[in-house]
N, C-alpha and C positions, 0 to 999 in steps of 0.2 A: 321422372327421368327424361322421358319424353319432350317432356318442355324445356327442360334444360338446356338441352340440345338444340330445339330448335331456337331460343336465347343465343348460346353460341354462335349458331351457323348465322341467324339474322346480324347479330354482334360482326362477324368477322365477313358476310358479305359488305356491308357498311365500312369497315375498313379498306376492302379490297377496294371498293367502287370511289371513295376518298382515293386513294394509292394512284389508282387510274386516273382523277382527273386530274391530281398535282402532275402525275408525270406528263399527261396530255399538255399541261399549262408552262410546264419547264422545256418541253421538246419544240413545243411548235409556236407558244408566246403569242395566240390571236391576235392580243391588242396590236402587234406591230403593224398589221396589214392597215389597220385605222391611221397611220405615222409613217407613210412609205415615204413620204416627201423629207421629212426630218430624219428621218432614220439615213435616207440615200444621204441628203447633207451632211451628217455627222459621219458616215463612212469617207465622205469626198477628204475631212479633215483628217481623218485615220490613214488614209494614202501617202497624204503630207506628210505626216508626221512618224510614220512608216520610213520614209525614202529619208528623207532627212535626218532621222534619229540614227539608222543605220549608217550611214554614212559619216556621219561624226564619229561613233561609237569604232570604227572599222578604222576610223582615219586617226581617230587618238591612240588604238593599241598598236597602229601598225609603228607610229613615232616612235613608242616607247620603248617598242623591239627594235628599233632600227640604234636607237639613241643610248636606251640603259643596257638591255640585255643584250642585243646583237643577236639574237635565235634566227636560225634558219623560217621560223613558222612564220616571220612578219608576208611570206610569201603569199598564205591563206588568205591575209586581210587585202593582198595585191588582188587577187582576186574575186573576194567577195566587192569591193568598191568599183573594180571595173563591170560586174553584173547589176549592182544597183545601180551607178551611173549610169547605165544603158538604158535602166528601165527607169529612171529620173527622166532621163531627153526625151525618153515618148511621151512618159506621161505629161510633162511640162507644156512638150512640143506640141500633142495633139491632144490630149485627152481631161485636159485641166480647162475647172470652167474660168472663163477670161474675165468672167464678173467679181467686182469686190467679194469681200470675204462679207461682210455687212452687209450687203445688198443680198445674199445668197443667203442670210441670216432671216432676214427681214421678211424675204419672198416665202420661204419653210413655215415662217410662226403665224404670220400675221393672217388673221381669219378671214380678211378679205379675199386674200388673194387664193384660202383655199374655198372659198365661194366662189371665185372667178372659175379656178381651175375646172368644178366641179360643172357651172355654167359651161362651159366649153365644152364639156366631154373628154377633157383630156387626161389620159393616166400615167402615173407617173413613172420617168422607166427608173431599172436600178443601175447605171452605169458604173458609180461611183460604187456601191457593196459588188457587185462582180468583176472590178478592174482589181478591188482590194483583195479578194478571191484569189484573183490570178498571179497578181505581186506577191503573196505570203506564198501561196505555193513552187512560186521559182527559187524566191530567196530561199525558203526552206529544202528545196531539192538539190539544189547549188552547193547549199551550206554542208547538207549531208553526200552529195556527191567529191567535194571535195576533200574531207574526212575520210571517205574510203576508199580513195584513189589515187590522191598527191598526197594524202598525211596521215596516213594507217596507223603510224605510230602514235598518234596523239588520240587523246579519249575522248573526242568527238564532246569535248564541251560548251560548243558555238554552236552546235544542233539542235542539242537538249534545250540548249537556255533559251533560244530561239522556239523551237517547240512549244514552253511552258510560258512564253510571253507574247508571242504575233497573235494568238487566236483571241484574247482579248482585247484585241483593237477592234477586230468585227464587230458590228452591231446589227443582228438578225436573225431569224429564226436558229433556235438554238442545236437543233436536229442536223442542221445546214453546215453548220461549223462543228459540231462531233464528226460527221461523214468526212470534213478535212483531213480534222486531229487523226482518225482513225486510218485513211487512205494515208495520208503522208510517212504514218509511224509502220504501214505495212509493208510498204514499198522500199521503204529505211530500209526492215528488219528482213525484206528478203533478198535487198542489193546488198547488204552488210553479209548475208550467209555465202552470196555465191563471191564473195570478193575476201573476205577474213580468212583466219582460219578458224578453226571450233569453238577454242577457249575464247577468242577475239570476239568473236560472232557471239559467244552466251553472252557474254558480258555488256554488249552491244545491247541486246534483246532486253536484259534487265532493264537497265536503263530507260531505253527508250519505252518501254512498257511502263516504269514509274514515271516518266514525263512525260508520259499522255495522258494518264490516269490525273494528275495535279493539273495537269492544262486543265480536263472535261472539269472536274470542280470548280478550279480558279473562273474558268470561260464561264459555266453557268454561272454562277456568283453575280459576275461581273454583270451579264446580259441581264439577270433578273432585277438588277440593281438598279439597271440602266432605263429598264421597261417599266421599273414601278415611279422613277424620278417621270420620266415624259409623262406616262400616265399623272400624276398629281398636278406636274406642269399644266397639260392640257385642262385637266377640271380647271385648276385654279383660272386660266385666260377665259374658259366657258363662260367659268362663275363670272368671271369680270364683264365681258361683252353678253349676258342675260340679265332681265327681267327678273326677279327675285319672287315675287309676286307670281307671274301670269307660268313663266318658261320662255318666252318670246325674248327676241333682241332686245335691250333696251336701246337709251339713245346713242351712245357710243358705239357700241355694235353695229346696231342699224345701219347708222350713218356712214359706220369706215366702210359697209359690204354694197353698200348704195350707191355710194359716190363712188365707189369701183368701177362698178357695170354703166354709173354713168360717163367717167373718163373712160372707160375705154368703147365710147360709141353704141353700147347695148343698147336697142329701145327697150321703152315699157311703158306699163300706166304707172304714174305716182300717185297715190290714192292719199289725202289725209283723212279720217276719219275721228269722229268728236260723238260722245255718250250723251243723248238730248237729254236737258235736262237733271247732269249728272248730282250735282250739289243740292236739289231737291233729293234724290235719293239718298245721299247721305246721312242730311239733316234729318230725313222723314223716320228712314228707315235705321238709322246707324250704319258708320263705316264695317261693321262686318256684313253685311248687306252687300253694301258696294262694293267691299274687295273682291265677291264673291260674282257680282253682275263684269267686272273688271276681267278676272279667270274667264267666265261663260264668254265674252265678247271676244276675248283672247283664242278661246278655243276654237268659236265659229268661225273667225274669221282662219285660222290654218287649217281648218276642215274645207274652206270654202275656197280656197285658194290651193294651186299647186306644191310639189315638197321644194322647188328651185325658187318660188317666190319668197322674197323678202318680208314678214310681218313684224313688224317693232311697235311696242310701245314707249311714244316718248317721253311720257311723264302722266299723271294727272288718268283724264280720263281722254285722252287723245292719243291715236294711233297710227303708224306711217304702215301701208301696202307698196312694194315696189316690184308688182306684178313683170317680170322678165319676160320680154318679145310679147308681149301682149298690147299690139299696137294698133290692131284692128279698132275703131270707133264700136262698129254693131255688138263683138263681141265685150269688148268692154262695155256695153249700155248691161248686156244680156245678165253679167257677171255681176254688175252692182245691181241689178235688180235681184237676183238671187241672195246677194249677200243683206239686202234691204232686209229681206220676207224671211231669212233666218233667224235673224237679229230680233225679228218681232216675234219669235217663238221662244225668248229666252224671259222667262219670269220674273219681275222685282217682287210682286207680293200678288201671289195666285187668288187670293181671299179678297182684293181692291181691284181681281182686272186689270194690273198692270204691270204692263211688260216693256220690254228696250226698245224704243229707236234709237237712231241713227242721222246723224247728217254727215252728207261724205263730200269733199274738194276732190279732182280727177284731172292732172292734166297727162298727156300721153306724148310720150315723148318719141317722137319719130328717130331719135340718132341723133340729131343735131345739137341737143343739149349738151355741154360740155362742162355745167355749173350748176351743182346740187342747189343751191342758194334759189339759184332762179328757176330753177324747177319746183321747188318748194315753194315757195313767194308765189308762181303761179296756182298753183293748189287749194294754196291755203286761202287766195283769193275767190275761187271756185267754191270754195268752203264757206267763207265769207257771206256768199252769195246763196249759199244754200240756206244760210240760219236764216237771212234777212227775209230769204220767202217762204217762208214759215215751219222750216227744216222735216226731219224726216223725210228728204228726200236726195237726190245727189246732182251737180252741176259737171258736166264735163268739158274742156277744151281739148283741142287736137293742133294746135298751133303749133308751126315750127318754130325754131329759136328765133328767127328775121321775121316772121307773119305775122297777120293778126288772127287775134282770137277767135277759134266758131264753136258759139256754147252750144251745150243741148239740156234741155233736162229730164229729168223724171220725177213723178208724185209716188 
């Protein structure tokens, strides 16, 4: 009996503690904090699309009362379009980004630029989900202020509908937008008591209690729907710009987050780096061998390196470092020599004594590079140079874009 029980209880704390994390995962949607930049962008579009839907929406029923029916109510729509036209000219006027709609697309997805951003220190603010914050909660206060004040006799069904449709345009923590639904529909349901009468005010209450209740559904829905689409987006670009193999960048990756920091003036070392002797490992040992000495090279080299450094593998057995603000020569010698003597701690076959070198190209780019191409071309000529004297070792230049070359090297 005893066991039984304790079956049960273990049974239904495992439920509860499931119970817990779904609701933790519905209310607060962690992953969004990782998408604050795309998330803020897709609200910027929800503001649009906000002002303008209304305002159509406002401006077609007001015609058709003015035109078919003649009702006195076309009066509501007079002034729900004078409120949202108010808050159109601000937001137009001051508060809308001046940049393409494609270019603001572009700047959200593209993985460079959330390389850039991150290089920089910069985080991202939410202007566009707090301005959309602020626009649902006038329309929605407006709409129900006007319902209880200039048109008591009508059933407040430009409220309600409003209610159970604006809070699905937000896109954000979903705790964030219950706190709305719920504060909007309280503040209704105690201006509707002191302004109704009884019967007016219950009826009021129902209501607006059933379209909160379908909003928090519908709203969750939506957001969860929202947050699992970005999330798959996001893998699927990951997958695209990684290394399949290693985890590391591959070439396309690399490249677009490289030639980032290089246009926009960053220095750094640009390291290429080459597996000595990789195609004896191969043939010797077979390619699961090598895929596996490929992994270990991949690994040392992100161990050996900063989490802001760029590591890419660009194919084969060759690798780009785009070591950020690492422009000092000394510490750059200091860095390949480390990353030399780790490299020769990674095993081909422990039973033969032999282990990875390395030949590594270095040129450092003080800022004045403004062309991946010829930063690369420099490198890989350093690289060049390193096979030729007898590799396992690394050659570095420090030239500016206009200078000449001053090598240095190490064994």
């Amino acid at each position: 009996m005893k066991l039984q029980l304790h079956s049960v209880s273990e049974y239904v704390t495992k439920i509860l503690k499931k119970a817990k994390e779904s609701l933790h995962n519905i209310l607060f949607q962690p992953v969004l904090q990782d998408y604050s930049e795309i998330v803020d962008t897709q609200n910027e579009h929800s503001v649009r699309f906000l002002l303008i839907t209304i305002l159509l929406l406002c401006s077609v029923d007001l015609i058709s009362q003015i035109l078919v029916y003649q009702f006195h109510e076309f009066g509501y729509c007079i002034y729900m379009i004078m409120v949202v036209g108010f808050l159109s000219a601000i937001y137009f006027a001051f508060l809308a980004d001046p940049s393409p709609k494609s270019d603001r697309q572009t700047d959200a997805d593209n993985p460079a630029n959330k390389s850039q951003r991150k290089l920089d220190g910069k985080s991202t603010d939410r202007n566009s989900t707090i301005t959309l914050y602020i626009y649902e909660c006038v329309i929605l206060l407006t709409a129900g202020f006007l319902h209880l004040t200039l048109f008591p006799e009508e059933r407040g069904t430009m409220f309600l509908l409003l209610l159970v449709l604006l809070p699905m345009l937000i896109f954000d923590q979903f705790w964030r937008v219950c706190l709305m639904i719920l504060s909007i529909s309280v503040i209704y349901i105690l201006f509707s008591v002191s302004v109704l009468s009884l019967d007016k005010a219950g009826s009021d209450i129902v209501y607006t209690n059933i379209a909160a209740v379908v909003s928090l559904i519908w709203t969750g829905g939506v957001i969860r729907h929202r947050t699992n689409t970005l999330h798959s987006n996001e893998i699927s670009e990951t997958s695209a710009a990684h290394d399949g193999l290693t985890g590391i960048y591959n070439r396309k990756g690399g490249d677009a987050v490289i030639n980032n920091c290089i246009l926009n003036g960053i220095p750094g070392a640009f390291i290429i780096l080459d597996v000595d002797y990789f195609k004896h490992v191969n043939d010797t040992y077979g390619h699961q061998i090598g895929d596996r000495v490929l992994k270990e090279v991949a690994d040392c080299l992100t161990r050996s390196f900063r989490k802001e450094d760029i590591v890419t593998r660009l194919g084969g057995d060759e690798f780009v470092v785009y070591a950020v603000r690492m422009a000092d020569r000394t510490y750059v010698t200091k860095k390949l020599t480390e990353v030399l003597e780790n490299m020769r701690k990674i095993p081909i076959c422990e039973a033969d004594h032999d282990y990875v070198t390395v030949s590594i190209g270095c040129a450092i780019n003080d800022g004045t590079y403004l062309d991946y191409n010829a930063l690369y071309t420099l490198a890989d000529h350093m690289l060049y140079i390193t096979k030729n004297s007898g590799k396992n070792s690394f050659h570095i230049t420090d030239r500016s874009f206009s200078g000449q070359p001053v090598q240095h090297t190490h064994s």
